[in-house]
N, C-alpha and C positions, 0 to 999 in steps of 0.2 A: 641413150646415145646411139647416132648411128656406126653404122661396122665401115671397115678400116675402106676405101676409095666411093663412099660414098658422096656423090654431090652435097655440098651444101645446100640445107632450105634454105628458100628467100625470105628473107624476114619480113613480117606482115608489118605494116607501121598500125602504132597505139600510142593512148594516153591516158594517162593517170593522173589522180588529184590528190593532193594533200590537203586536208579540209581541214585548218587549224580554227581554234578559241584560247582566248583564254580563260584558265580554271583558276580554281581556289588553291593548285598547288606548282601554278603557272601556266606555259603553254602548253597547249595538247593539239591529241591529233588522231581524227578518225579513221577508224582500224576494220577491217572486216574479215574474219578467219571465214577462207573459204570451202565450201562443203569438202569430205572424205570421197575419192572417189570420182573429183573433178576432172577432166582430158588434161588440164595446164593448173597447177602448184595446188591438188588438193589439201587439203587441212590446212595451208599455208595461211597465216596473217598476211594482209595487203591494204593497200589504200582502192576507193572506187576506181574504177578504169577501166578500157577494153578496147578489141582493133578498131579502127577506122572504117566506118562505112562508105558504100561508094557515094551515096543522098549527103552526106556529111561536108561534099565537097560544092552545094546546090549555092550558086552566086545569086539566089533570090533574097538568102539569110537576111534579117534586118540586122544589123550589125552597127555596135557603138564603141568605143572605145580606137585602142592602137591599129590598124588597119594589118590584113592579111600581107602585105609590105614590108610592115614594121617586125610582125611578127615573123616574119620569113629568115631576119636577120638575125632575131633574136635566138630560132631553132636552127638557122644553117640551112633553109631548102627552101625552094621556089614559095611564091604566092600560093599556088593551088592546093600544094600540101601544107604549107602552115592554115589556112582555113577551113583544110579534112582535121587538121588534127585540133585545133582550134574548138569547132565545133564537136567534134568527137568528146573532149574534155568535156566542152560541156552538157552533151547527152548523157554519154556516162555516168556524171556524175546525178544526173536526175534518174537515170534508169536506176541507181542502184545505192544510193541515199533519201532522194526526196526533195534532195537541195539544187533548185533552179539559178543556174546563175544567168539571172536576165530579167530585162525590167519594162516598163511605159518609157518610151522617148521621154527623155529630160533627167535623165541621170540616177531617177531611183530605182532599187530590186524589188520582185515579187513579194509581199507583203510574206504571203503564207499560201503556197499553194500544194493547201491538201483536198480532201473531199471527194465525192464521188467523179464528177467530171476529170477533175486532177489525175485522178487513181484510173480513170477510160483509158487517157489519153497516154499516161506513164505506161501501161499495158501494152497499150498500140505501138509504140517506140519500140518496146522490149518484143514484138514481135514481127516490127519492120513492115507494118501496115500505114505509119505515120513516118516522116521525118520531119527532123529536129526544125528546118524551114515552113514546113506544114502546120506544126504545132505553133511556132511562137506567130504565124499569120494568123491565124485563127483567135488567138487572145491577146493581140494589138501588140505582143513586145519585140524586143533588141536582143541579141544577145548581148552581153555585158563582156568582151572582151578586155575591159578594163578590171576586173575582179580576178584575173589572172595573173600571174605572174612565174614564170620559164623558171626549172628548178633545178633540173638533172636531165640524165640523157642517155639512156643506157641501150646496145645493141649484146642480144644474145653470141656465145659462142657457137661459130662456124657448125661444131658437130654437133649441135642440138634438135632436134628433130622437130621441135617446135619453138620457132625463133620469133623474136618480135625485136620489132628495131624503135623504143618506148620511150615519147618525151613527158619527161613528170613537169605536171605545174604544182604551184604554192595557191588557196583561194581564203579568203577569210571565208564562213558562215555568214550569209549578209543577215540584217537586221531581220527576226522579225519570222524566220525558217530555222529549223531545229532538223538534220537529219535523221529518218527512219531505219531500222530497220525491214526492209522492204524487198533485200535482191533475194531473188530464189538461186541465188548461186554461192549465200554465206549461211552461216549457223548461228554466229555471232557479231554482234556488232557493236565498240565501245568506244571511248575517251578515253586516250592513255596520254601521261607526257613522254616525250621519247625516249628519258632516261628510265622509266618503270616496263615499258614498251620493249627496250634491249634490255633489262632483266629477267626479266618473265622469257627471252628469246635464250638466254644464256644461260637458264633453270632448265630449258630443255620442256617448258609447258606450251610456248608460243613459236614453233617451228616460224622461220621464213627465209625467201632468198636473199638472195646477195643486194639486192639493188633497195629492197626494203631496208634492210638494217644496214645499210649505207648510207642513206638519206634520211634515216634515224636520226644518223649520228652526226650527220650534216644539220639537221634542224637542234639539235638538245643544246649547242649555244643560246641559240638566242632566246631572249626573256620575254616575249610577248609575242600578238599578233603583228604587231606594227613595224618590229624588227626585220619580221621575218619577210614582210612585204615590200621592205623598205631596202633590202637584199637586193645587191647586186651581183647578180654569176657572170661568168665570162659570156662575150656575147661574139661570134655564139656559141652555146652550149660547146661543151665537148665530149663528144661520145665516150663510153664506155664500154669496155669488153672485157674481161675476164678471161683468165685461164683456170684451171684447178692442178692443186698441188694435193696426194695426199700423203701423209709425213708416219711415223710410227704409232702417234697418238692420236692424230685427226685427219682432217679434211679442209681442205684451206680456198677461197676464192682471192688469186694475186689479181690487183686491177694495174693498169699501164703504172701507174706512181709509185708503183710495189707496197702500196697496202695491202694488207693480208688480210681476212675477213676467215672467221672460223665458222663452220658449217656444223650446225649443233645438231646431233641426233636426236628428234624428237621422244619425251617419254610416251611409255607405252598410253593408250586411252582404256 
C-alpha cells in the first residue's frame, strides 16, 4: 500500500477472460495460478488477461460481431476504449491459453491453431513485435467480437500502488481449440467448476483476490455454457471497488452492496 498523502495511481485499463466448458461435473472454468514472485497477485489463481496495449486500439482490426459502439455501451466508455479493451481480451487470451478467439469471414472460429507458425506468432505478440491487427491480416481472420460477452467490472482501491481499472468478459472455448498451458507468467493451469474452485480458495490451497472469487461466485449458478452466455448484466457494467475491513479473526474485502468477501491466508508451500 502506499503511505498516508500519497497520490493515487492511475489505473491502467485491462481485461480478462473467463473461459468456460462444460464438464462431466458441469460448468467449468479456466484457472491459471500465477508464478511466486510476480510484480501483480504472485501465486494468485486468476483467469487469462492483462493491460491494454496501445496497437490494441489499431482501427485496421477486421472485426465481426457487436461493433466497438455496442460495446462501449455495454462497458460504460467511449468507442476507442471498448475496442483497446475488446481486442486486449482477445490477445490476452491467445497470449496466455492458445485459445484464439477469431475466425474466416462468415461466422466460423479457428479450427485449431497450434503449431510451429502459431507458437512464432503467439511469441511475437508476447513480445510486442506483432499486434493483434498484424496477426489476424496476415492469416485472413475477424476478430470474433461475438464470442464475447461483458461480465464484471472491477476498479482497484485508490491506495493501491498498482491499480487496474479491469473489464471481465464471459467466452465459450469455440469448437475445435482446447486451451494450453503456455503463459511464462503461470505454474499452473486447470478446469475447476466454481464451487470446487472457491473451495480449494477457502482450504487456504488456492490463494486469490477479491475480484476472482467474486465472479466465482457470480458464475457457480448457472448450469452450463449456454446460461452463462445467455446472461445478462446491467449494461452498463457497474464498476467495482472495494475497501478492506480487518476484524479480530480476519481480513475482509466490503464491495459498495456491502458484500463481505474473506481474504484467506494462503497455506504455507
Amino acid at each position: 500500500m502506499t503511505g498516508p498523502g500519497t497520490r493515487p495511481a492511475t489505473p491502467r485499463q485491462a481485461a480478462t477472460v473467463l473461459l468456460v466448458r462444460d464438464g462431466t461435473s458441469g460448468l467449468e472454468v479456466y484457472l491459471l495460478r500465477r508464478t511466486r514472485g510476480m510484480p501483480f497477485a504472485g501465486g494468485m489463481t486468476a483467469y487469462p488477461g492483462g493491460a491494454v496495449d496501445p496497437r490494441d486500439g489499431d482501427v485496421d482490426v477486421a472485426w465481426a460481431g457487436p461493433s466497438p459502439a455496442d460495446w462501449g455501451a455495454a462497458l460504460g466508455c467511449d468507442d476507442r476504449l471498448a475496442r483497446e479493451l475488446v481486442c486486449a481480451a482477445v490477445r490476452e487470451t491467445f497470449e496466455e491459453s492458445g485459445v484464439l478467439l477469431a475466425g474466416p469471414a462468415g461466422g466460423n472460429s479457428v479450427a485449431d491453431p497450434v503449431g510451429d507458425d502459431w507458437e512464432e506468432q503467439r511469441q511475437a505478440l508476447l513480445r510486442r513485435d506483432l499486434s493483434l491487427a498484424e496477426l489476424l491480416a496476415a492469416r485472413g481472420l475477424e476478430l470474433r467480437s461475438d464470442l464475447l460477452r461483458p461480465f464484471a467490472h472491477w476498479i482497484a482501491p485508490p491506495h493501491e500502488p498498482r491499480r487496474y481499472d479491469t473489464k471481465f468478459f464471459a467466452a465459450a472455448v469455440p469448437d475445435g481449440q482446447e486451451p494450453r498451458n503456455v503463459s511464462g507468467e503461470a505454474d499452473e493451469a486447470v478446469w475447476l467448476t466454481p464451487s470446487a474452485a472457491l473451495q480449494e480458495m477457502a482450504a487456504g490451497s488456492r490463494p486469490m483476490l477479491p475480484p476472482t472469487i467474486h465472479t466465482l461466485g457470480q458464475l457457480e449458478p448457472y448450469p452450463d455454457v449456454a446460461a452463462v452466455l445467455a446472461g445478462a448484466p446491467p449494461e452498463p457494467l457497474h464498476p467495482i471497488t472495494p475497501r478492506f475491513e480487518t476484524t479480530a479473526d480476519a481480513r475482509w474485502a466490503v464491495l459498495p452492496d456491502g458484500t463481505r468477501i474473506k481474504l484467506v491466508v494462503p497455506l504455507p508451500s
